[in-house]
N, C-alpha and C positions, 0 to 999 in steps of 0.2 A: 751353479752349473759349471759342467768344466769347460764346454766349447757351447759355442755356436756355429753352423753352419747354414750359410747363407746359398742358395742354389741348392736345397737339400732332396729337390724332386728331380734334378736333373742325371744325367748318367754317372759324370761324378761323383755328384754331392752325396746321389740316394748311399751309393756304394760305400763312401768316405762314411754316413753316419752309421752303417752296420758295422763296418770295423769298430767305430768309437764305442758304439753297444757293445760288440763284445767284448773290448777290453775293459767294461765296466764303469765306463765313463758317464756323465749326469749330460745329456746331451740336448739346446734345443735346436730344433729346425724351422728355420725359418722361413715362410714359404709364401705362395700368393694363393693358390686350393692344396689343399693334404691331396695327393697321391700316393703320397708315402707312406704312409702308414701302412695299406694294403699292399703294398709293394714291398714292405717288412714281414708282413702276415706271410706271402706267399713265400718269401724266401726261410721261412720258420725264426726269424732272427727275433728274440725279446727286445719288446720295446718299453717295456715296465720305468725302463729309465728317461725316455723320452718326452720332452715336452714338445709341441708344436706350436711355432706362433706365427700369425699373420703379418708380413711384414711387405712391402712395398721399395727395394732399393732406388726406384725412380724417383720419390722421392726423400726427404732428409727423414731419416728415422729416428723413431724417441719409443719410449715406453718397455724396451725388450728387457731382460733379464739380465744380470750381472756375470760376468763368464770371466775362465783366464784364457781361453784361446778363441780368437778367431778364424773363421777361414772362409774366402769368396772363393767359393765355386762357379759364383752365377753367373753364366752367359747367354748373351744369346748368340746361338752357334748353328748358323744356317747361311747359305749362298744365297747372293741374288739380295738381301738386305739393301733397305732404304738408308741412306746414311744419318738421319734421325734417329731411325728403329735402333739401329746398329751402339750409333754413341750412348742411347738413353738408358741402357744396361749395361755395357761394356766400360763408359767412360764414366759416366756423371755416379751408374750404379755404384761403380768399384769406389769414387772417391767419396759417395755416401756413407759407403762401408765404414772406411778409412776415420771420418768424420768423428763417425758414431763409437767405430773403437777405443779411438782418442780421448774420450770421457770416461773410459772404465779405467777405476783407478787401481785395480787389480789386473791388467793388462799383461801375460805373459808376451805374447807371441800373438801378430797377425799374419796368417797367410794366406797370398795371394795368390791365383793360376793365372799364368800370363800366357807363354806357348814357345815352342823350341824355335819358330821363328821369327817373331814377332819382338822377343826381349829384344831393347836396346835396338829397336829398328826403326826408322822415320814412317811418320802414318801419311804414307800417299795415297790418299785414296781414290786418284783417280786409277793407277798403275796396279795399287793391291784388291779394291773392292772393299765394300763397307765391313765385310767382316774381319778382313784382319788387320784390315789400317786402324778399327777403332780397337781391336785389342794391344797394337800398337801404341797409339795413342793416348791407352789405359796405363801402358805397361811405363811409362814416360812420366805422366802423371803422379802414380801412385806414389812413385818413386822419389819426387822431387817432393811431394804433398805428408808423405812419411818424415823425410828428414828435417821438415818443418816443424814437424808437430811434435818431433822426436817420438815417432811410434815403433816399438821393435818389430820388424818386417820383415817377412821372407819369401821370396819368390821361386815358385816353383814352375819351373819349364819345363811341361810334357810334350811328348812326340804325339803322333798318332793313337789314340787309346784304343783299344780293341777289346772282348768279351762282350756278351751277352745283354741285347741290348743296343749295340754299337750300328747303326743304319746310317748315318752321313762320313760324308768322303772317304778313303778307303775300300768302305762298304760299298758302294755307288760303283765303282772300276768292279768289283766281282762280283756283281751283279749284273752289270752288263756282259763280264767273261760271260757266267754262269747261262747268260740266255743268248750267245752270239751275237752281240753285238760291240765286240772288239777285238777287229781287224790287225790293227794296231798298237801297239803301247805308244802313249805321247813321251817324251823325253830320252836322251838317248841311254846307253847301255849301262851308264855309270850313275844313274839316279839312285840315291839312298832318302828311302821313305821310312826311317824307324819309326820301330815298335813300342810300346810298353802295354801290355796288360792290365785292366783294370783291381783286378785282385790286387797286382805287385802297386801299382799307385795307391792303393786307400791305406795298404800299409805304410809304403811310405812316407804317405800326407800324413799318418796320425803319430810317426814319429820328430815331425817335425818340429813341433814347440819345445820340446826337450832339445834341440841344439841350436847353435850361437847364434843368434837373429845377426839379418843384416846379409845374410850371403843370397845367391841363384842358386839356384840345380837344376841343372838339365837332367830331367828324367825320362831315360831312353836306352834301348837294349843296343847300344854298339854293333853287335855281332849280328845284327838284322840282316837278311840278305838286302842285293840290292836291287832296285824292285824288278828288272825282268826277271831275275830269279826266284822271287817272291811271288810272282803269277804264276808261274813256271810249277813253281811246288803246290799251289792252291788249286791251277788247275789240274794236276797228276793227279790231289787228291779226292779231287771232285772228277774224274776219270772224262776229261772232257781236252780239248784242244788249247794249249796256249799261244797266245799271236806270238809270231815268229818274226815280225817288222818293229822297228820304234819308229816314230817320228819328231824330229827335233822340235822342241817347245814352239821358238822362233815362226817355225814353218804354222803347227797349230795355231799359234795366235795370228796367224795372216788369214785363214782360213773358216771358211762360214762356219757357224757352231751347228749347225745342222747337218755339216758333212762328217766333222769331228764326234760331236756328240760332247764333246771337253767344256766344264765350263772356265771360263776367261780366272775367276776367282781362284781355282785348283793349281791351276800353273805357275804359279810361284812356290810353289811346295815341290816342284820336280826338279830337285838341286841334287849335284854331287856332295854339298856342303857335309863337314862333320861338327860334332858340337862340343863343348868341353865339358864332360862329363864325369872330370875325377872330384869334386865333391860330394857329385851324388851316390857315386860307388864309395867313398868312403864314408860317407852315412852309413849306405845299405850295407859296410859289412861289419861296422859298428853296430849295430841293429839287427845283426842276423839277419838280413834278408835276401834273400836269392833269385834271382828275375825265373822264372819258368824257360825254356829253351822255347827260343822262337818258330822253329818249326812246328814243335804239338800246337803251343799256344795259337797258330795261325790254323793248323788243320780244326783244331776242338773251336773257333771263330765261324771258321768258313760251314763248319757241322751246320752250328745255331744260324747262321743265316738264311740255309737252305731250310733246316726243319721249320721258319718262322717264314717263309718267301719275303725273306729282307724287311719284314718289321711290317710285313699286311696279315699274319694267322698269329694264331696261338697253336702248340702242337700240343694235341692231343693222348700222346705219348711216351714218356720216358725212360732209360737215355735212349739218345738216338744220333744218329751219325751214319758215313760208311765204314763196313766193314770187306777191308777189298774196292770192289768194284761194285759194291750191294748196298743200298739203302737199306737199314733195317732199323727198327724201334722195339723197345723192349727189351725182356728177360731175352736172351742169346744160349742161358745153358737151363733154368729151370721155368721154362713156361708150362699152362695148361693147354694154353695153344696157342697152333702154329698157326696163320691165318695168309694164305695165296691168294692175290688178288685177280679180278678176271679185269675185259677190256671194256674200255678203253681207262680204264681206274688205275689209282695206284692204292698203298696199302691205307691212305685217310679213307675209302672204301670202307675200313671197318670201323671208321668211330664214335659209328650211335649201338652196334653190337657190343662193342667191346664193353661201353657202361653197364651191359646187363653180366658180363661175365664174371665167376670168378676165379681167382688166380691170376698170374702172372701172362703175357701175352707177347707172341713175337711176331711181328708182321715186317715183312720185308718186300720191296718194289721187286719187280720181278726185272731180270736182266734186261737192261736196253730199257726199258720201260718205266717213266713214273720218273723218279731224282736217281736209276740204279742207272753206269755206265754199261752200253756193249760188253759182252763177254766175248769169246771163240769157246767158250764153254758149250756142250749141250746142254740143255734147260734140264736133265735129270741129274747131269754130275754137278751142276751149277745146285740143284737143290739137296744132294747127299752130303755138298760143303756146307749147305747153310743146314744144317741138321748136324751133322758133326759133334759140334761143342755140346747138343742140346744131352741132360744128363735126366733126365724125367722122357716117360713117355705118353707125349702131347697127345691132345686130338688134332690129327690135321683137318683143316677145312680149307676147301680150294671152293672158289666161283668162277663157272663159265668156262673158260678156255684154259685155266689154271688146273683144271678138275683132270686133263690129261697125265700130266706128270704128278701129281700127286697120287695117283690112283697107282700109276709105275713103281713110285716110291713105295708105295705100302704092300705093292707083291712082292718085291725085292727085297724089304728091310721090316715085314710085319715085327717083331718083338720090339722096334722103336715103336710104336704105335700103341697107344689105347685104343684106335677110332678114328674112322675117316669118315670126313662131311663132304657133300659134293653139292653145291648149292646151283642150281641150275646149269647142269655139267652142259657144256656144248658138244662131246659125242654125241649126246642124244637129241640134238635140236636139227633144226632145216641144216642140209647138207653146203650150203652156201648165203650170200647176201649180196643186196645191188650192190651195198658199200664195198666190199672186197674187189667186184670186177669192175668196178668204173675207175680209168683211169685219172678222174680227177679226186679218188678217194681222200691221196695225202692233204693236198693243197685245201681239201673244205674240212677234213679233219682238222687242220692244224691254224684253219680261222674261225674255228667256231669260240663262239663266247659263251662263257658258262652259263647264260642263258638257254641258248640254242641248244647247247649239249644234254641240260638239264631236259627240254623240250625232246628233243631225240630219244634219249636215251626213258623215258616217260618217268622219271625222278623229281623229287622239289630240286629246285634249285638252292644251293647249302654250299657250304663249304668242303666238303669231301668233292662236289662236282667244282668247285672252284679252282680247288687243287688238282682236277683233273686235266681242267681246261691250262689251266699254266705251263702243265709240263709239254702237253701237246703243242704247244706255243714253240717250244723249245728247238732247235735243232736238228734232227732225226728220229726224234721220238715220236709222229706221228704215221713215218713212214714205218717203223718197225714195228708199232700197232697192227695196220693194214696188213707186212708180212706172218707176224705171230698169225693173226685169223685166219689168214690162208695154210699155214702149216697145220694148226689144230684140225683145220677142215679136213684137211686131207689124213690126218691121223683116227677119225671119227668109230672108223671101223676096226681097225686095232683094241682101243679104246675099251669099245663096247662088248669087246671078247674076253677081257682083262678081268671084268666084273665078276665074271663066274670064279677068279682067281683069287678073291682075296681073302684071305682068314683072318681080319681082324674086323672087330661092328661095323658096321656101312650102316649109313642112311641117307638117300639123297631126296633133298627136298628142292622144292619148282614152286614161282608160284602159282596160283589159279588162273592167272592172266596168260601166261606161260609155260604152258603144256608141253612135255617134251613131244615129239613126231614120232619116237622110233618106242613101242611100246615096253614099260617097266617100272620094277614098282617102285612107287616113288609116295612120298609125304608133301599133298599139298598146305602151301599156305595162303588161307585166303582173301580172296582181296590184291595180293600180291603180282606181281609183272618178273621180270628177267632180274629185278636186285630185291631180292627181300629183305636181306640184311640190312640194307638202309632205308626201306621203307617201313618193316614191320619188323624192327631189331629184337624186340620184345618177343613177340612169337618163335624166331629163332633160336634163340638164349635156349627158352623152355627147352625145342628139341634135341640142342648139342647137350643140354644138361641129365637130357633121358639116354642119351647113348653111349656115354662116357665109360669107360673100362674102369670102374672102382681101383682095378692094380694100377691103370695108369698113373 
């Protein structure tokens, strides 16, 4: 074997041993259940090279395979830690490690992950919390337990890691951005919260053994804004509000954690501090390696946060991100289709149809609505930009109250079109709703639980209504639901004059349950209510697949 890697299921380690795979490395993984493995499947990475072995560092280890590199990635790396939980993997793990490397008589290089703030720092743990006092305490250890043993050892000091994946601390601040609930930034203007990337880290862990044991590296992007800045860009690019107050650490920590929201552990991580970082740049450019610029890497972060709602879904779509001010998933220039979501949905609305389709798909949250920011857009130039790039001509499909501007779209720009789908167009339904005129629309909109919504809206309850119920949760997106239904209503009659105009396939299907009011031909599906798309996705499939424009 060439390495082992110790913590191989975790954020680093899984990452670290797909670089060692692809550099052709003989690699095992050491682990307590394989997760990894399918974690390799998914990211397509060969694992032909990989062994996996069962391994325990709470206790002293014996039995594993012979390797020239070591590496501990295993922590346990969570707030709020008992200081047992904390040391029995951070401390006693790492010196297990240490222990056990100590017996390989082929022994290149062990490396360690300590952390940019922890190296060479006193484990208080009443002042730091069990988590980083005992990675402290590790970092103390290893070190003096190394030069005993004479083991060649190298410590690596990351910052903040970020990529795909990435849900604790960091992650935790923009997510609370993400859903309004920070008022405030805690520390003040001059806090530097560096970066590094996970990609740039697994390269640089696997060039490690190849240089002179015995030193640190601080591995960390310098050029990182500092963090009010760093909000500041994440939330421009999530088209949403950044607090515009800090409040000094000092003050937070006097401060109930239920007014703050801060936990007490995080706050020693909001330093102006800088770190010395010239041998790990002179590695990386020995090594050819290039950190990513921290602004994409932050934008393409904060993407996977939102398309995963911070590590609670899987998305069902890729890539995906925003473009502008527009949530979109999918093909952007060559889809079969374009897919408009009605209310109170966003575009997860289509993700038991989409399984039946084929070709490429583009689904985007409609303005203000779902993860897409407010526009000043009208909703029809807002949708001739999200068509624009599109170099294929899609079948559009709108639902509900989407079915307006789509239907505009396809009088104005037929030759982009194969075919337009209108799936229970709201033109053609009851001219109004209690929900529109009750003025407590917004406020019971925007507490219902995807239970309740599921029950309302007469759907199972799934994950497309889960994802519905989150955004409504959000900020003003429930109140701009309420408005959108009030403008389609009133648009109703326009609408339904529109249909005599169009020259490209039409088919508009309702379900059984769901009869339009205002009489026209339409394609029942039955058994079906207001969403058939996600109740009878199958049945759907079929009809977009009969109406499709062959030259499309």
């Amino acid at each position: 074997m060439d390495a082992i890697v110790f913590g191989a299921t975790g954020f680093i380690g899984r990452s670290l041993v797909a670089e060692l795979l692809g550099r052709g490395q003989q690699v095992a993984a050491a682990v307590r259940n394989d997760t990894l493995t399918p974690w390799l499947d998914a990211q397509g990475v060969d694992a032909g090279r990989l062994t996996v072995v069962t391994a325990d560092i709470t206790r002293p280890l014996t039995g594993l395979p012979q390797v020239r590199d070591v590496y501990n990635t295993a922590a346990r790396f969570a707030f709020g830690l008992g200081v047992e939980e904390a040391r029995a993997t951070n401390v006693t793990g790492a010196l297990n490690v240490l222990e056990w490397a100590a017996t390989l008589p082929g022994l290149r290089c062990l490396v360690h992950i300590s952390g940019y703030r922890v190296s060479n720092a006193h484990p208080d743990y009443a002042k730091l919390g069990a988590y980083e006092a005992s990675k402290a305490e590790a970092d103390l250890a290893v070190r003096a337990r190394a030069r005993e043993l004479e083991v060649p050892l190298t410590v690596a000091n990351p910052s903040t890691v970020i990529g795909p994946g990435q849900y604790i601390g960091l992650a935790s601040l923009v997510e609370d951005l993400w859903n309004g609930r920070l008022p405030a930034l805690p520390g003040g203007p001059d806090v530097f919260l560096p970066i590094v990337t996970i990609d740039y880290l697994s390269r640089f862990l696997a060039e490690l053994p190849t240089s002179p044991a015995g030193r640190d590296h601080w591995v960390l992007d310098d050029t990182t804004p500092r963090l009010p800045e760093l909000v500041g860009m994440i939330a421009d690019h999530l088209g949403i509000r950044a607090p515009r107050r800090t409040i000094p650490v000092g003050l937070v920590r006097r401060l109930p954690r239920k007014i703050t929201g801060a936990d007490p552990e995080t706050l020693s991580f909001l330093s102006s501090d800088r770190y010395p970082t010239a041998s790990a740049r002179a590695l990386a450019e020995a090594a050819g390696l290039e950190m990513p610029p921290a602004p994409g890497a932050l934008r393409a972060w904060a993407d996977d946060l939102v398309a995963t709602r911070f590590g609670a879904a899987s998305p069902w779509l890729s890539p995906y991100g925003f473009r502008g001010r527009t949530w979109t998933m999918g093909d952007a220039h060559r889809p079969a289709h374009v897919l408009l979501h009605g209310l109170p949905m966003n575009a997860d609305l289509w993700a038991p149809l989409a399984a039946h389709l084929p070709g490429p798909i583009l689904a985007p949250d409609l303005p203000g609505l779902g993860r897409s920011a407010p526009t000043a857009q009208p909703t029809d130039a807002w949708l001739a930009d999200l068509m624009r790039p599109v170099r294929t001509r899609p079948t559009l499909v709108a639902h509900s109250l989407a079915c307006g501007p789509a239907l505009r779209f396809a009088v104005e720009h037929p030759g982009r079109l194969g075919a337009l789908v209108l799936i229970a167009p709201a033109f053609l339904q009851a001219p109004s709703s209690r929900l529109t005129r009750s003025a407590l629309a917004v406020p019971l909109l925007r507490r219902m639980s995807a239970a309740r919504l599921a029950a309302v809206l007469g759907v199972p309850e799934g994950p497309e209504v889960a994802s519905a119920a989150a955004d409504l949760r959000r900020p003003g997106v429930a109140r701009r639901v309420i408005a959108a239904m009030r403008t389609a209503f009133a648009e109703r009659e326009t609408s339904r004059s529109l249909l005599e105009r169009v020259s490209v396939p039409v088919e508009i299907l309702v379900g059984s349950a769901d009869p339009p009011v205002v009489g026209h031909r339409v394609t029942e599906i039955a058994g079906a209510g207001h969403y058939p798309q996600l109740t009878h996705p199958a049945q759907v499939a079929r009809r977009l697949d009969q109406v499709r424009d062959p030259i499309g």
